[in-house]
N, C-alpha and C positions, 0 to 999 in steps of 0.2 A: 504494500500500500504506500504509495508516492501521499506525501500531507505536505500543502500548504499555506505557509503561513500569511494573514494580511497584513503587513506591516501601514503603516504612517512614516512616509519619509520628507524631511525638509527639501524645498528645491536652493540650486546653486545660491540664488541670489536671495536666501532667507539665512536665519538666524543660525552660528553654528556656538554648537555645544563645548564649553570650556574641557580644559583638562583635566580632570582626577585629580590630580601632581602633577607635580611638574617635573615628575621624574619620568623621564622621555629623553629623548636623543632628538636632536633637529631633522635629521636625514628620515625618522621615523614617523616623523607628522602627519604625513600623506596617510596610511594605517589608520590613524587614527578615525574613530569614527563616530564623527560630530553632525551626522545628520539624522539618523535614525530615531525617531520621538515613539514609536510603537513596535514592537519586534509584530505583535500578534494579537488578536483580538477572536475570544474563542467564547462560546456561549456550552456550558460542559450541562450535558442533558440530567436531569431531576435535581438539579440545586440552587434552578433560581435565581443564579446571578449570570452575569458578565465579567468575565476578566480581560483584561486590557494588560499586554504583556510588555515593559520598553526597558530600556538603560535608566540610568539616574537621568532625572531634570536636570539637575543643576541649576545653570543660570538660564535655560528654558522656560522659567518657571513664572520668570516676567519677562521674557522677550522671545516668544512672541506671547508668553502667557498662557496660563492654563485654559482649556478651551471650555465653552459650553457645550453637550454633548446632547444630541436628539435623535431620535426617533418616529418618524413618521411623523413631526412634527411636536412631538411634545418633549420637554426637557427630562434626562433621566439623569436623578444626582449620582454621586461617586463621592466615596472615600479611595484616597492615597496611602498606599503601603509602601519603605522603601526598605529592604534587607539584603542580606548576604552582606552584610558589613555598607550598607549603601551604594553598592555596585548594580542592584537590580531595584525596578519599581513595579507593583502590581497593583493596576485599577481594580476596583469592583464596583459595580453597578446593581444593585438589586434592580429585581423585576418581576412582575406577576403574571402568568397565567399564560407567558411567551410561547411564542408559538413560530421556531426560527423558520419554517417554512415558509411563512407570509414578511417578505420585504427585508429579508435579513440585512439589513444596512444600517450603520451608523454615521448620524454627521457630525462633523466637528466643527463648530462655532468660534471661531478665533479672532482677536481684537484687531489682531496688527497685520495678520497675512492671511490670504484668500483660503475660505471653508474649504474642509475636505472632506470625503466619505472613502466608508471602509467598510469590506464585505465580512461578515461576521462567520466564523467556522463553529461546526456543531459538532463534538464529540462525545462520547461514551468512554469515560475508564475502563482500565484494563480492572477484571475481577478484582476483588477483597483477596489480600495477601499474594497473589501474582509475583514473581521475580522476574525482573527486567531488569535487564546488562543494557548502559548508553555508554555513549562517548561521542566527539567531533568528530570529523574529521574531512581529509581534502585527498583525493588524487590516490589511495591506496589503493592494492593491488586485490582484486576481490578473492583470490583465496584465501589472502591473509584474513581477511576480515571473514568467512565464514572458519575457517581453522577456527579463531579467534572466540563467534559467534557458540562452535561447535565444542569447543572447551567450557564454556561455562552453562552452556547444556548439558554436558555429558555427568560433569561433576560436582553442578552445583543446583542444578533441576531448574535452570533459568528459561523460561518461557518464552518471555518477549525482547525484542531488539530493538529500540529506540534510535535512529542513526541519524545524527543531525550533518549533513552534507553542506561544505564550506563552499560552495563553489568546481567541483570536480568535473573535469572536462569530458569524461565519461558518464556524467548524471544519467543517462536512459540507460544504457547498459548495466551500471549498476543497478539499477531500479528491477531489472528483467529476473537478474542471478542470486540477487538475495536472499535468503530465507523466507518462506512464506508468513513466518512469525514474525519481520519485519515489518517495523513503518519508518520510512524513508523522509527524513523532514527536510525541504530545501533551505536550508539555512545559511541563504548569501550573504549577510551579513560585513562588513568587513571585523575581521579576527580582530585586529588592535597593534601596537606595536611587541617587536616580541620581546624585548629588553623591559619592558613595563608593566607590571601583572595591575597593578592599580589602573592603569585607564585600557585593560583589556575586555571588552562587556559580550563579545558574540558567545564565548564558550561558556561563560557564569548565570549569559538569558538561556543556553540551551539548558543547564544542569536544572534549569529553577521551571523553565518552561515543560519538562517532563514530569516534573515533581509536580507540576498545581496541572497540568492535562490530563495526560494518561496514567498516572500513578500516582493518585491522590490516596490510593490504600495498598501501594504495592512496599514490595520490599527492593528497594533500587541497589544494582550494582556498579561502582562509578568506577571506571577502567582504561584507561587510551586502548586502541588498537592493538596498541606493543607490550601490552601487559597481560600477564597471567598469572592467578592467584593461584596458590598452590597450601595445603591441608598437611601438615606432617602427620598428625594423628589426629582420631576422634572423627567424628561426623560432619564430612565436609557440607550437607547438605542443610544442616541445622546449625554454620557458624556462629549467625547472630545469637540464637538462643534469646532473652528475653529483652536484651541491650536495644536500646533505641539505633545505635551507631558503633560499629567499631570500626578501628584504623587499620592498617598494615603498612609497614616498615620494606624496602626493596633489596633483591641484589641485581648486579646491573648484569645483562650478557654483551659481549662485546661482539663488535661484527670481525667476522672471520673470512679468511682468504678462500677462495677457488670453490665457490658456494656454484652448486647448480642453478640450471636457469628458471626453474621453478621453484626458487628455496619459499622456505616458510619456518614455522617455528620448530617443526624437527628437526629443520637439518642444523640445529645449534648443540655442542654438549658439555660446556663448560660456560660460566659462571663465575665473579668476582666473588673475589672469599668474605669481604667487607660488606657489611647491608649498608646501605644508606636510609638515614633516620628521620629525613625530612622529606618533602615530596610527597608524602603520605596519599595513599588511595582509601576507601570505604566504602563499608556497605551500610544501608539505613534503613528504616521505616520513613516514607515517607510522612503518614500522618503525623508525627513527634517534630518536625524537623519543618523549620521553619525559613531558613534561606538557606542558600550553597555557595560556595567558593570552591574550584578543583579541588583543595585539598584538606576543607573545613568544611565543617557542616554545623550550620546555626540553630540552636536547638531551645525549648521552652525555659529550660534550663540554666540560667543566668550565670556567665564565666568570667567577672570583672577584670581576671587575667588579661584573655583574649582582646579586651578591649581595649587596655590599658600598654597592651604591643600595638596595637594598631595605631591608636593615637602616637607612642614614641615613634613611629615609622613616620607620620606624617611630619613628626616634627623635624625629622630626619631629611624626609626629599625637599622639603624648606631650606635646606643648608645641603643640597648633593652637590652644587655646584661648585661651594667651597669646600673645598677636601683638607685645608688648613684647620677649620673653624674648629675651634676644642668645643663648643656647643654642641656640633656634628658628630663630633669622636664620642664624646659622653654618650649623644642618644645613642648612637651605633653600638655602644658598650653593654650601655644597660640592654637596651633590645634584645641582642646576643644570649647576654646572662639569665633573662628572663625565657626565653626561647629555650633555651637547653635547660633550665631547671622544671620547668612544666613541660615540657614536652609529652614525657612519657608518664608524671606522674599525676597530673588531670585529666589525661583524654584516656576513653576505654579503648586502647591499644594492645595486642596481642604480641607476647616477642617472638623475636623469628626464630626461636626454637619450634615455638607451636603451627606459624603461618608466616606467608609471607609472600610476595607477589617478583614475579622475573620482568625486570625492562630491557627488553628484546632492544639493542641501541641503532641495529643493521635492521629493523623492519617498521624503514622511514620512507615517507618524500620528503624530508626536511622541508615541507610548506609552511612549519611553525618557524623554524629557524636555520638561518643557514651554517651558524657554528655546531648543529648537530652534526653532520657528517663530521666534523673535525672531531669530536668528541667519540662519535662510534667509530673511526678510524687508528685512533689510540691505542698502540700495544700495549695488554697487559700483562703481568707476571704472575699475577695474583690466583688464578685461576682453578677453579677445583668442580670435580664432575656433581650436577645437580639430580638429584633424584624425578622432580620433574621431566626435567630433560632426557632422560634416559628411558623411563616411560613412553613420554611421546615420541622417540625412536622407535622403539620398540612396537607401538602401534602403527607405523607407517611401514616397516619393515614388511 
């Protein structure tokens, strides 16, 4: 199932959306994406509302202004939601007795720049408790991504495939080869700059846009392409158990020389001996969880921690430009010290004695970054045989 989304986009000569920070690179600006005012506008059957999917306002917010919104001519109000640390915003619009067959249009009433209308999408969630695997992605190779799809079916009883498509030049083709348990969401978006996670919004609307659509009661698993969790013991298929959230911790695989022309993830079989402790992936209950970030998950839960790094970080790209500034080094210190002291001992993360996910570094288009190849080019020393790995050999054998 190909889905698409309605977005609201500003034209050339209207208003563009400020930066997050101003931690950015100048060469990166273009990326940026300062036009987009709605990713999606979905009307989700038996709940009565409307939701309205975009980036943060920002300075949107009076120029050109929040709009008046109607319907066949009557005014329908809205409250504004903004979460995942303020990187995403979610309208809601209550509504009675809707019936999206008849005119499914909304207008948008705006002070400063000419009205706009927007075709309203009708979905159905995926069942109560459902497992669904998402991710982005751009330009990958469709084996990989059913291997990929086919791994956390096999071993984690994952149902559904959520695949939000950046732009990939083979968009029909993939659409044909995918899993039937697929929905293919076009999500042109532009990604963002890749050196700046703070004003990056297309992959953080996709993680939020699967959570409040189709998995408003599932149990979501957040994963790139090149990743695959792996169970050392105990019941892979019951990880979460009664947890709202938990994390997992990486080892990386490095890309290897004289790889066949159809490689994929078995033909890998070693493994950095080192996990890496940041970058964290997870699995969640959607209903508990109330924004997303790739690597966080914003939860009922109140963690003045997390907040109180975000705020140091901000204070931080205030002063990136000066790399002098002892103001800058402090935040940078604290930041650091606070990061590695909570890391593991706040968040319900599992160690990688127990679990732990392989980042495959050779099963890229480096469409996020172009220092990834350099990075999976990198000879290692380190290297030791993964029991994963050896498995999925062993089944392709």
């Amino acid at each position: 199932m190909i889905y698409k989304p309605s977005p609201l986009i500003l034209n050339e000569n209207e208003p563009v959306r400020c930066l997050f920070s101003k931690k950015i690179r100048p060469e990166e600006i273009q990326l940026y994406d300062g036009k987009t005012y709605i990713f999606d506008a979905v009307y989700v059957n038996q709940e009565n509302t409307i939701s309205l999917f975009g980036p943060p306002i920002l300075n949107l917010k009076k120029e050109p202004g929040l709009p008046q919104i109607e319907h066949n001519g009557a005014d329908i109000p809205y409250s504004i939601k903004t979460t995942a640390l303020r990187r995403f915003t979610e309208w809601t619009l209550p509504v009675r007795n809707w019936d999206p067959a008849i005119n499914p249009v909304l207008d948008f009433r705006f002070k400063k720049i000419p009205d706009r209308s927007i075709q309203l999408n009708s979905v159905s969630p995926f069942p109560r408790g459902s497992r669904v695997l998402t991710a982005i992605q751009k330009n990958n190779e469709i084996r990989w991504i059913c291997d990929w799809f086919h791994h956390y079916k096999s071993r984690f009883d994952v149902e559904y495939l959520v695949l939000y498509d950046n732009g990939s030049e083979k968009f029909g083709e993939l659409s044909k080869e995918l899993p039937e348990q697929t929905i293919l969401v076009d999500w042109s978006f532009p990604y963002g700059p890749t050196f700046s996670h703070d004003n990056k919004f297309a992959q953080v609307g996709a993680l939020n846009h699967c959570r409040r659509v189709f998995g408003r009661d599932s149990i979501i698993f957040n994963f790139d392409i090149d990743e695959l969790l792996f169970v050392r013991n105990g019941d892979s298929k019951d990880i979460l158990g009664n947890k709202n959230v938990i994390y997992f911790s990486s080892f990386d695989v490095p890309q290897k020389e004289n790889l066949p022309e159809q490689y994929s993830f078995h033909s890998y079989e070693k493994r950095s001996n080192k996990p890496r402790y940041y970058a964290r992936k997870y699995i969640f209950k959607a209903s508990a969880a109330t924004g997303l970030l790739p690597h966080y998950v914003q939860t009922q839960h109140f963690r003045p921690w997390a907040y109180f790094i975000i705020f140091l970080r901000k204070l931080r790209n205030r002063n990136i430009n000066t790399k002098r500034n002892a103001k800058a080094f402090r935040v940078r210190f604290i930041s650091m010290l606070l990061r590695i002291l909570t890391n593991d001992r706040k968040e319900p993360s599992l160690s990688v004695e127990s679990a732990y996910f392989l980042h495959f570094l050779g099963i890229t288009t480096n469409w996020k970054s172009l220092s990834y190849r350099e990075t999976a080019q990198k000879k290692r020393k380190d290297l030791v045989d993964d029991p994963l790995l050896i498995a999925l050999k062993r089944e392709t054998s």
